[in-house]
N, C-alpha and C positions, 0 to 999 in steps of 0.2 A: 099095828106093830107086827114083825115078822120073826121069827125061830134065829135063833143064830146058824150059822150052816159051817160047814168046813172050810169056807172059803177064809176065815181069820187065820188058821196058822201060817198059810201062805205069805199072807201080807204081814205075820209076824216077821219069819224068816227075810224077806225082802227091805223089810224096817230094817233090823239089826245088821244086816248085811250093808244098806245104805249109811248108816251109822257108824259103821266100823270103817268105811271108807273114808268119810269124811273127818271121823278125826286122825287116821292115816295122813293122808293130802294135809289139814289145812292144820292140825293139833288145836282145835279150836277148843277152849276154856268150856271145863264143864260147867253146868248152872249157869247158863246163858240166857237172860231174862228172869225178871221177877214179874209176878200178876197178880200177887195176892194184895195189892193196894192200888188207891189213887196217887199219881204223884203231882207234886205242886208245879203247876203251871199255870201262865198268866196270858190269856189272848185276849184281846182288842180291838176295837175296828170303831170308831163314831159313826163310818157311813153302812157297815155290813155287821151290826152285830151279829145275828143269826151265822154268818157265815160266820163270824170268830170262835161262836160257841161252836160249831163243828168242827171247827182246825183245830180246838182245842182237845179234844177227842186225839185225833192225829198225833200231836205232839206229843201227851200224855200216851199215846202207845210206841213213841219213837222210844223216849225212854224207859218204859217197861223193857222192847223189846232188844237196850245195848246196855240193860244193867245188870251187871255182873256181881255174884254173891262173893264173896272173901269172908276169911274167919275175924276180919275188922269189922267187917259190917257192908253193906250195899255200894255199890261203886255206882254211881250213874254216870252216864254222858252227860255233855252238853249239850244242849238244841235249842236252836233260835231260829225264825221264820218272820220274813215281811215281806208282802205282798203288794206291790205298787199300787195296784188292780183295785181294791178294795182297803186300802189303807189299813191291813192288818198286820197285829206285831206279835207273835207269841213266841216266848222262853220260860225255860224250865227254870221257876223259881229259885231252887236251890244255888243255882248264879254259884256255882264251885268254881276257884280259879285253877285253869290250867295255863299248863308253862307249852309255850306257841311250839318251839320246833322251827320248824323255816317258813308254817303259816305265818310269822312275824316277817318274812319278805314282800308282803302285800302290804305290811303297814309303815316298813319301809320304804316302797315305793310313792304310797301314798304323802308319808313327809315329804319325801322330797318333789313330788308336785304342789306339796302345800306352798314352799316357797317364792319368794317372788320371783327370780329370777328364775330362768327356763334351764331344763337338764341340759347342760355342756354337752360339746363335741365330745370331749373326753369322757363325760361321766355316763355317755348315752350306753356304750357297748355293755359298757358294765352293769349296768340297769338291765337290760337286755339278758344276758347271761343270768342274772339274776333271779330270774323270772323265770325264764324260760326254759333251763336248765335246772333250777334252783342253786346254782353254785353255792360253796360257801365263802371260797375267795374271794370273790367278789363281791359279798353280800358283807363282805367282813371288812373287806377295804371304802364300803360306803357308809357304814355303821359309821368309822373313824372320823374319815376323811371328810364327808358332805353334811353328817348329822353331829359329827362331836360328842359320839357316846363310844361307849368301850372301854380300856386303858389305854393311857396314856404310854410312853418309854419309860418313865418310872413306875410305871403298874399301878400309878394310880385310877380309879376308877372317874370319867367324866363328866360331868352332870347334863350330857344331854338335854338340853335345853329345846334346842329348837324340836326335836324328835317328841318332847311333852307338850311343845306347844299346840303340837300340832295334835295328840292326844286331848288337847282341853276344845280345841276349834271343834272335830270332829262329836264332839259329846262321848270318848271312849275314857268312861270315868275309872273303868275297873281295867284296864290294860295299866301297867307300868315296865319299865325296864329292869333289871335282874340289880340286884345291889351287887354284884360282882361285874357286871358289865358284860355279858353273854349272849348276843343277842338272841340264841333260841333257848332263850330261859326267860324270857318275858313272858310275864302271865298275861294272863287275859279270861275273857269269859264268852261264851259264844253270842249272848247278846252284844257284844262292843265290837266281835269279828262283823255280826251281820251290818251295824252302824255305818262299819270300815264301807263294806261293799255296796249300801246303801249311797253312800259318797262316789262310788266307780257307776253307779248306774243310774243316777237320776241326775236333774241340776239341783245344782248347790252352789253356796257362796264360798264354798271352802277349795274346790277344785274347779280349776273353770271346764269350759268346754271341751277343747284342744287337749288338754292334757287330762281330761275324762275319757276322751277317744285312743287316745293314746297307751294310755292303762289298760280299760279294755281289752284291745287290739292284741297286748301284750296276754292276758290271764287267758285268753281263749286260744292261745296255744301252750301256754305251760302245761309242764311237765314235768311227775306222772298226773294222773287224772284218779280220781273215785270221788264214791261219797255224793259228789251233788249234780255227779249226770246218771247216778243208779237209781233205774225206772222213770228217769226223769221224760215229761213230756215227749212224744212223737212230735220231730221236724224241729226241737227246740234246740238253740246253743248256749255254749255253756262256758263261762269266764271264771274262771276258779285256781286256787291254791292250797295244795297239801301239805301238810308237815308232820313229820313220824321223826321219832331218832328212842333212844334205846335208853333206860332207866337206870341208875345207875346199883351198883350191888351183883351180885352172884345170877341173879333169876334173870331167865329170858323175856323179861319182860320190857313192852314200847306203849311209848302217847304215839298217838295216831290221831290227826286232828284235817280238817278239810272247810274252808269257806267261800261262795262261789254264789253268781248271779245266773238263773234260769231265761228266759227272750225267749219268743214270739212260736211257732208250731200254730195250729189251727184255731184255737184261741186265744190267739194273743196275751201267752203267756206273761209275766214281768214280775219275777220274785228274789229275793235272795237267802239264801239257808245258808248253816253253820252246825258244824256238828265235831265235837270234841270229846276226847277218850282217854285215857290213861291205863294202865294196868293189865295191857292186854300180854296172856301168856304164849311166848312162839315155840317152836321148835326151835333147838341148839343149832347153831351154825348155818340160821338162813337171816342172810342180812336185807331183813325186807319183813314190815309183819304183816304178814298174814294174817293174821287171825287179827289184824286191827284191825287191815282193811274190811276182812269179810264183817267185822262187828258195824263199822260205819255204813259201807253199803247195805246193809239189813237197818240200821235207824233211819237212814235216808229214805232207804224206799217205803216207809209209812208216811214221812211225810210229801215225799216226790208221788207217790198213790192218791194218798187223800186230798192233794189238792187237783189230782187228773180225775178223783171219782167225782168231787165237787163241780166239776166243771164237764161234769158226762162221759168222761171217759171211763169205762169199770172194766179194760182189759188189764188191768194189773193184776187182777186175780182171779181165777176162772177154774172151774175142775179141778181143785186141788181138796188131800185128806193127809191126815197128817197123824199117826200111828202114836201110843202111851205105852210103854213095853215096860212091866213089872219085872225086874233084872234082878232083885235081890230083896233078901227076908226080911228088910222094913214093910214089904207091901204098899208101897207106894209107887206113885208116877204119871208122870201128867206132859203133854203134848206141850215142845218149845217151839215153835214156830205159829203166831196168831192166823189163822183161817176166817175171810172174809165172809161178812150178810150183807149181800145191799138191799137197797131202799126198794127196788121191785121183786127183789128173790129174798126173800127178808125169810131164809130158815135155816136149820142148822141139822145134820142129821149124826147121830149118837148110837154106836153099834158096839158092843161089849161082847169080848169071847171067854164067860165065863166059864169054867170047868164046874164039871157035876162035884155037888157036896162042896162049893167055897159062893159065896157072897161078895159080891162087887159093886161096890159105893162111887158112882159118879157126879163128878159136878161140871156143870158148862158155867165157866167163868170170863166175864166182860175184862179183856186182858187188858183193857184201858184204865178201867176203874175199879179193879178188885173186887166186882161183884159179883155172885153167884147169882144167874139168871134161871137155872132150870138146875135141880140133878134128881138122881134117885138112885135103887139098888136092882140090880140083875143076881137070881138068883140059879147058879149052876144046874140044870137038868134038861130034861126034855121040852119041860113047861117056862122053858124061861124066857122073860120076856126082856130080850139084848137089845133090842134097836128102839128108839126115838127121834122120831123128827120135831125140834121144837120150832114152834114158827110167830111171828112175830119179832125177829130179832133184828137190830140193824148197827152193825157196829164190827169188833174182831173179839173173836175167843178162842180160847184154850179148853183143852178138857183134862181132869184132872181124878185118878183114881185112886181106890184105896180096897185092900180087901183083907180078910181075915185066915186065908188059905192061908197055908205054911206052906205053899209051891210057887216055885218063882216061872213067869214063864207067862200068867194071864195078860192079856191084852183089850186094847180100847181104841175105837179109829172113831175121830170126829172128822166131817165130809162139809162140803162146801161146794154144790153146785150149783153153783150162780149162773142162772142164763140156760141151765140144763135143763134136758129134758124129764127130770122126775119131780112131779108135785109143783109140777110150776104154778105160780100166782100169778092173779088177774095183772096186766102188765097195766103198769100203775102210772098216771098222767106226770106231765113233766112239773116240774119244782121252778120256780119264776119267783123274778122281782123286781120290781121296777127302782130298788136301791129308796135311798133315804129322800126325804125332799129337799128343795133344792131352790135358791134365792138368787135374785139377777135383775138385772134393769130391762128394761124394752130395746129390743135391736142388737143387746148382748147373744152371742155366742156362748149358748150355755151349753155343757157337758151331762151328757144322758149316760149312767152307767150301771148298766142291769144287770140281772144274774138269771141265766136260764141252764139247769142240763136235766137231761134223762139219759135213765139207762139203755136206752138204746143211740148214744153220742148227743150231739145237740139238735135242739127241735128246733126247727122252725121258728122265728120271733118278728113281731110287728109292734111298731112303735104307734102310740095316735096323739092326737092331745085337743081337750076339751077347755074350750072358753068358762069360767065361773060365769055367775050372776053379778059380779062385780065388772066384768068385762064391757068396753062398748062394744056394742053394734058392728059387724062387721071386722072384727078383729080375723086376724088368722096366725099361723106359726109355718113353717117350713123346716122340717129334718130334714138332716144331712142324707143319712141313709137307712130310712126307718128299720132294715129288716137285720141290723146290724144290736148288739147286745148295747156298745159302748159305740155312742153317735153324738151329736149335737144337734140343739133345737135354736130357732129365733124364732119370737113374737116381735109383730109390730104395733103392739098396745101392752098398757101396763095392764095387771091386776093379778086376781087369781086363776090358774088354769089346774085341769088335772093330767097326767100323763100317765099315760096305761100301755106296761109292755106286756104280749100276748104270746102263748107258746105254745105251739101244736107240733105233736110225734108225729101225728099221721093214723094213731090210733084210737088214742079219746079225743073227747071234747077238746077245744084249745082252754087252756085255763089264762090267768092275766092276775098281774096286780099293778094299782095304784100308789102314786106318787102325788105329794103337788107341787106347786111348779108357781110361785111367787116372783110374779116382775114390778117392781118401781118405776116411775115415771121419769123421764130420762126428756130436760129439758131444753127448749130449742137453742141452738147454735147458730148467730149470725156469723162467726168467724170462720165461714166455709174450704173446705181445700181446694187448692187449683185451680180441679175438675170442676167443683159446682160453679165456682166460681165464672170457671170459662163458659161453662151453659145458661148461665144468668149472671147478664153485667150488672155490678154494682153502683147504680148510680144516685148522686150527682157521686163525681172523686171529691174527694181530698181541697179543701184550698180551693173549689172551682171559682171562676169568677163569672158571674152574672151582671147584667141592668136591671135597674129599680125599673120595676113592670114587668121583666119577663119570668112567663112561668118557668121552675124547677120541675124537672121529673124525676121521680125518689122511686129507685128500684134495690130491695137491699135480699137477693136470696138468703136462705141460711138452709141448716138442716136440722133433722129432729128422724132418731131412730124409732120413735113412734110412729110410724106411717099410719097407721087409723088412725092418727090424734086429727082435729082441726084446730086450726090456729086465729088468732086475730091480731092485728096488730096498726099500736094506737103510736102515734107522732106529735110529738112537741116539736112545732116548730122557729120558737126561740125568740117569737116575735107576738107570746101574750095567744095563743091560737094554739089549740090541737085539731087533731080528725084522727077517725077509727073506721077504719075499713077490714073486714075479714081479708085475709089473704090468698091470692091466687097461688097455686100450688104452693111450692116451699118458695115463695117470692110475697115480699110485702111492697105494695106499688103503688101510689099516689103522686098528687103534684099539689104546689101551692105556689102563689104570685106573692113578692116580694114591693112593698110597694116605697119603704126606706132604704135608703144606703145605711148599710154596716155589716157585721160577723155576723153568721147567724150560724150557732151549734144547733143544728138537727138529730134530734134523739128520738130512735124508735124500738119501742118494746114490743117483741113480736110472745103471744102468751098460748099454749095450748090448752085445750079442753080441762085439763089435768092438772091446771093454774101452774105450768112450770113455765119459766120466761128467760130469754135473752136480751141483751139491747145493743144496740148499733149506736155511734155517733159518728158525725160529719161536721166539719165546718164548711159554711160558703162563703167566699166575699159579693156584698152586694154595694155596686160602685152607680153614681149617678154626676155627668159630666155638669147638672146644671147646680149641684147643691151644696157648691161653694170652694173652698180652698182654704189651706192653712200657711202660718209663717209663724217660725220659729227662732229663738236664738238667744244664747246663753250658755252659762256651764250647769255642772254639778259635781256631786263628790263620787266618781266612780270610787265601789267599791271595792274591799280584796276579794277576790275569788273570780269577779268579773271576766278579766281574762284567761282565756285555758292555759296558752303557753305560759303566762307569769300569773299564776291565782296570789301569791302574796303581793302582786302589783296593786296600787290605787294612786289617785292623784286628780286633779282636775278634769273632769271630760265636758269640753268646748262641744256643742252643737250645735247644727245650722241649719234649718229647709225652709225652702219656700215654694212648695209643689202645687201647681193648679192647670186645670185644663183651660186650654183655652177656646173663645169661640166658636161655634160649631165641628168642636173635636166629638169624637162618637165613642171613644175609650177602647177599651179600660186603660190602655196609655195615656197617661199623662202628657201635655202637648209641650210643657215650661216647667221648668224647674231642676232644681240639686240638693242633695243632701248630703253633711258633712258630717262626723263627729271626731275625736282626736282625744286622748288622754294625754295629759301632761304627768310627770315627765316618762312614763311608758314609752315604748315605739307600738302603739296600736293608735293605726292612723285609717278612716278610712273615706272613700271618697265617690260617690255612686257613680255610674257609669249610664248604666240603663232606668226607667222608671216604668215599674207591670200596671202598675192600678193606684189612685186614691181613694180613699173612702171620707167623706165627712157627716158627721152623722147632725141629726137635727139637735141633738143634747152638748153637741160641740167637743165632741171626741176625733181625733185625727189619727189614721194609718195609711200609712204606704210602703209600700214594697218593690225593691228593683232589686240590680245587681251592682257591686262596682271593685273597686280595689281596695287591698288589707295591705298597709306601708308596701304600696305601689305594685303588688301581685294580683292579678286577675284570678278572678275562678270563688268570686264568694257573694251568697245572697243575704238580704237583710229584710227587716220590718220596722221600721220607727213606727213607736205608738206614744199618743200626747195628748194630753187632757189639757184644753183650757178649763180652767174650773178654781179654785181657792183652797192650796194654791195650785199651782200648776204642775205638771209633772210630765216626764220623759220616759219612757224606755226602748232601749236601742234591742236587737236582737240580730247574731251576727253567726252563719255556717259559711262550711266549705259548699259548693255547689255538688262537688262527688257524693257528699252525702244525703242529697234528695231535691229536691224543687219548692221544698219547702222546711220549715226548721221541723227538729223531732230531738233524736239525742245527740247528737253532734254538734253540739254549738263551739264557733270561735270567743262569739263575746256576748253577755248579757248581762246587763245591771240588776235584773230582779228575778233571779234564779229561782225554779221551782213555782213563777206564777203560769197561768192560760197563752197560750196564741190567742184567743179570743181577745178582742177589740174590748168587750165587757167584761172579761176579769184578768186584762193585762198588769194592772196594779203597777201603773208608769212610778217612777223614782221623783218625788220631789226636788224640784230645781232650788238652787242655792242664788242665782242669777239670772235673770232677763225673763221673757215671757215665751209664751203658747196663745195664737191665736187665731183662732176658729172663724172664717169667714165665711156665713150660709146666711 
């Protein structure tokens, strides 16, 4: 510790001198800040606690440093903060409501994008002027005219409806409209402004895109400006609205209110703050406060600091001291402006210009939290010992004295050189995180979002990630862009991994910390896009048609965002037979010889290491020119619903075939034959034209399939399917040909809705007359 010297009266005189300037210029309210408490404030974060318990620091010294003493009692601001970045929300508990000002023009605004319909040509200018200007004309003729609040021509008051609606969507529980209909006498509370602007800056279901751009566009030129671009981020912009107007009564006194969205500067900033005031006292006759704004800009910038110190940047406060001038016979006084410690210059230095024969009582007090961290007594003389550096400290303080002289005039300077050159400290390794852990499936796009700074800006940062012991063999991951804080990762295997982000100054060691990084198995997909599609045919199609003997070749790609997985994949192929072949790449491929005519639904499950599974079906027809023929003929009772054009249609349905190959035909056409069916008394008449294939199977089931005319229009295909069996049974199956080459959901006509295309679970209609019979 060192002598006090002569150099304090100087910096007395220089104090008071800057002091009597400043309340000159700006008449700024005496007793500006309180610091002899904590105040009640609430931060948050599920993915960044640690980072919420320091922002809460911050907010708690926003409001020490815009709270204002009155003979009522403590006046606080309002303050609210949320962070995109790290999902943090903090507000000053106390949630006091203030009355908006023409900040209620952003919430205006916002109604009327809530709306369904888009801001009119007419309504547009005036939205515009709104904003931009803050009118009140205009802001007074949208109140009325677009929202339905204000009065009425008989003065009655509105019930703004849609304006509350839009209040309940938004979650702004504590905002309401004025019971006189005013609109800048709408309360509010600065956690519901930040809500507000929470809605202009992210997506939401409540404003869509287009008219989120559009807002925006608009707040980032309105006009005046403070509050939430004071100290705010380097290279960052700034979308915001003010609102001040005058109190009413005899006293100069204004609310002065400001809430606004911070974007993108070097760390890709994304926040929104809110900061609201009342009671602020001006000078007579300057229509404009002053001393509101200079109170807001002073709460803002602790919090516009603390979250640039948090993210590395610590030029917000640098070389600053800050003078305590005992001015009168209470012998008191204590420094109102908090003086920054950081995390690597973490001291504080305390220098007392005691006079010989008076005692001087200091306390270095945590201006956030009302604690006394260090103090003591300097004792007037030769021997006295005026200076302290206390070290260890990381946070904002005030110093605060007291002494017993009866002369006014003693003095106190608490110093802050952060980054300076006296008594510097080991420069201190950077602060890292690799954020919370974090859940995803294999192949997913997962979001990595770290947190690194040091005081000397950002360090260096490296992303890695480590396979668990749950992992197979061979797995890997690929980031975006590892050396980035906020990146993304993919694995192409499921399980446990770790993720370690690392951060080097350039001075010490790199430090790092750990995350884990939890993926599920994400199972395979036959139903491939396009692309894969086009790189691996699908075969057999759809409906192919085959001869009894020739082999099929089953080629069914799919995908699967697990690339280390393997796969295998087993086939029913519908004729009492399976096979299980691993797969070649993302392709399952096999064949098998058909050696009966009939349907045959081919089903294959393709299953990864990781038992997650997919499955594919196909139908074939398998036709054979030697294994016989069918003939049919008779009615039944078409049902209602049968036909699409008349579903309450039914009545008789007459049908007729007698399809067979003949001699040395080689198919799948049929070489003889017609099919008829006809509903009585309906007009659904139809009459085949073409015939594709027959099928008759050895169990004496009949299908065939052509094309022909629907009461005398071409352009439709069909399938009759007929069981000879006890008793016998029909079903007809009737589309437009536009809608595929084969039936699907577009059917004309079908008597047993809701059964298979398949041959084996067509569930033909029982005839009412004549037969079905199977020649094989």
């Amino acid at each position: 510790m060192a002598k006090a010297t002569g150099k304090g009266l100087s910096k007395v005189v220089i104090a008071v001198a800057a002091l009597i300037g400043t309340l000159v210029v700006t008449g700024q309210p005496a007793q500006a800040g309180e610091y002899d408490r904590k105040p009640e404030v609430t931060c948050t974060s599920e993915r960044y606690p640690q980072f919420a318990d320091q922002m809460a620091d911050f907010v708690r010294l926003a409001v020490n440093v815009g709270t204002v003493v009155r003979l009522e009692g403590l006046r606080e601001p309002g303050v609210a903060f949320y962070d995109h970045v790290t999902g943090t929300e903090c507000y000053s508990t106390t949630e006091k409501f203030f009355e908006t000002a023409s900040l209620v023009k952003a919430s205006i605004l916002g109604a009327l994008l809530y709306r369904p319909q888009d801001i009119s040509d007419a309504e547009r200018p005036l939205v515009e002027k709104m904003i931009l200007e803050s009118d009140n004309d205009t802001s007074l003729r949208l109140w009325r005219e677009a929202l339905g609040c204000g009065k009425d021509d008989n003065d009655n008051v509105r019930p703004c409806t849609l304006f509350r609606q839009f209040l309940e969507a938004a979650g702004m529980d504590n905002t309401y409209p004025d019971d006189e209909g005013a609109f800048g006498d709408t309360h509010t509370t600065a956690r519901d402004q930040v809500r507000l602007f929470r809605l202009f800056s992210s997506p939401n279901p409540v404003i869509n895109e287009t008219r989120r751009a559009y807002a925006l566009s608009l707040l980032r030129r309105a006009e005046p400006r403070y509050g939430v671009d004071s100290f705010a981020p380097p290279g960052t912009t700034h979308a915001l609205k003010v609102g001040f107007s005058k109190l009413g009564g005899d006293k100069e006194e204004w609310r002065t209110n400001v809430a606004g969205y911070v974007s993108g500067g070097s760390q890709g900033y994304d926040y929104v703050t809110a900061f609201l005031s009342d009671r602020n006292e001006e000078l007579p006759y300057i229509p404009w406060p002053r001393n509101g704004v200079a109170r807001i800009n002073k709460v803002a910038e602790q919090v516009n600091c603390g979250i640039r110190e948090l993210n590395g940047d610590n030029t917000c406060w640098d070389f600053e001291d800050e003078d305590c001038f005992i001015a009168s016979p209470q012998g008191e006084c204590r420094t109102d402006r908090p003086l920054r410690s950081h995390r690597s210059q973490h001291w504080v230095r305390v220098e007392i210009g005691a006079r010989l024969g008076s005692t001087m009582h200091w306390k270095l007090i945590d201006a956030a939290n009302g604690v006394v961290v260090d103090e003591g007594d300097a004792v007037g003389g030769p021997d006295c010992v005026c200076e302290k550096t206390v070290h260890g400290l990381y946070g904002s303080y005030i110093l605060k004295l007291s002494t017993d002289s009866p002369f006014v005039g003693e003095t106190g300077t608490i110093y802050n050189h952060t980054g300076g050159p006296q008594d510097p400290d080991p420069d201190q390794p950077p602060v890292v995180s690799a954020g919370p852990d974090v859940t995803g499936a294999e192949g997913q796009t997962i979001e990595l979002s770290g947190f690194a700074n040091d005081d000397r800006g950002a360090p260096a940062v490296q992303w890695s990630v480590q396979p668990g012991p749950d992992v197979d063999a061979g797995a890997s991951c690929v980031i975006a862009n590892p050396m980035v804080v906020r990146t993304t990762v993919i694995c192409d295997d499921d399980g446990t991994f770790t993720i370690r982000l690392s951060a080097d100054d350039g001075v010490n060691a790199a430090v790092g910390d750990e995350a884990r990084l939890t993926l599920t198995n994400v199972a395979p997909v036959t139903a491939t896009p396009r692309a894969a599609r086009a790189a691996a045919v699908r075969t057999p199609q759809p409906w192919q048609v085959l001869r009894a003997g020739t082999p099929v070749s089953l080629s069914v790609p799919f995908t699967d965002p697990g690339a280390n997985d393997t796969h295998t994949c087993l086939t029913d192929w519908d004729d009492g037979t399976t096979s299980s072949r691993a797969a070649t790449g993302l392709t399952c491929q096999d064949s098998h010889r058909y050696t009966r005519p009939g349907m045959y639904t081919i089903k294959t499950e393709v299953t990864d290491d990781d038992t997650g599974s997919g499955e594919h079906e196909v139908m074939v027809i398998v036709y054979d020119p030697d294994a016989g023929f069918g003939t049919q003929g008779g009615w039944l009772s078409s049902p209602v619903g049968a036909i699409t054009d008349a579903p309450s249609a039914s009545g008789k349905g007459h049908f007729q075939a007698n399809v067979k190959y003949q001699p040395h035909d080689q198919g799948p056409e049929p070489g003889n034959g017609k099919v008829s069916f006809r509903v009585d008394p309906s007009a659904f008449d139809l009459s085949s034209t073409t015939l594709e294939w027959l099928v008759v199977t050895p169990d004496d089931k009949i299908a065939v399939k052509g094309t022909g005319t629907v009461n005398g229009e071409a352009g439709y295909g069909f399938v009759q399917y007929s069981y000879d069996a006890d008793p016998d049974g029909v079903r007809l199956v009737v589309w437009p040909l536009s809608a595929g080459a084969y039936p699907q959901d577009t059917l004309t006509y079908d008597n047993v809705k809701g059964a298979g295309f398949d041959l084996d679970v067509a569930r033909p209609q029982e005839i009412a007359h004549g037969s079905v019979q199977a020649h094989n």
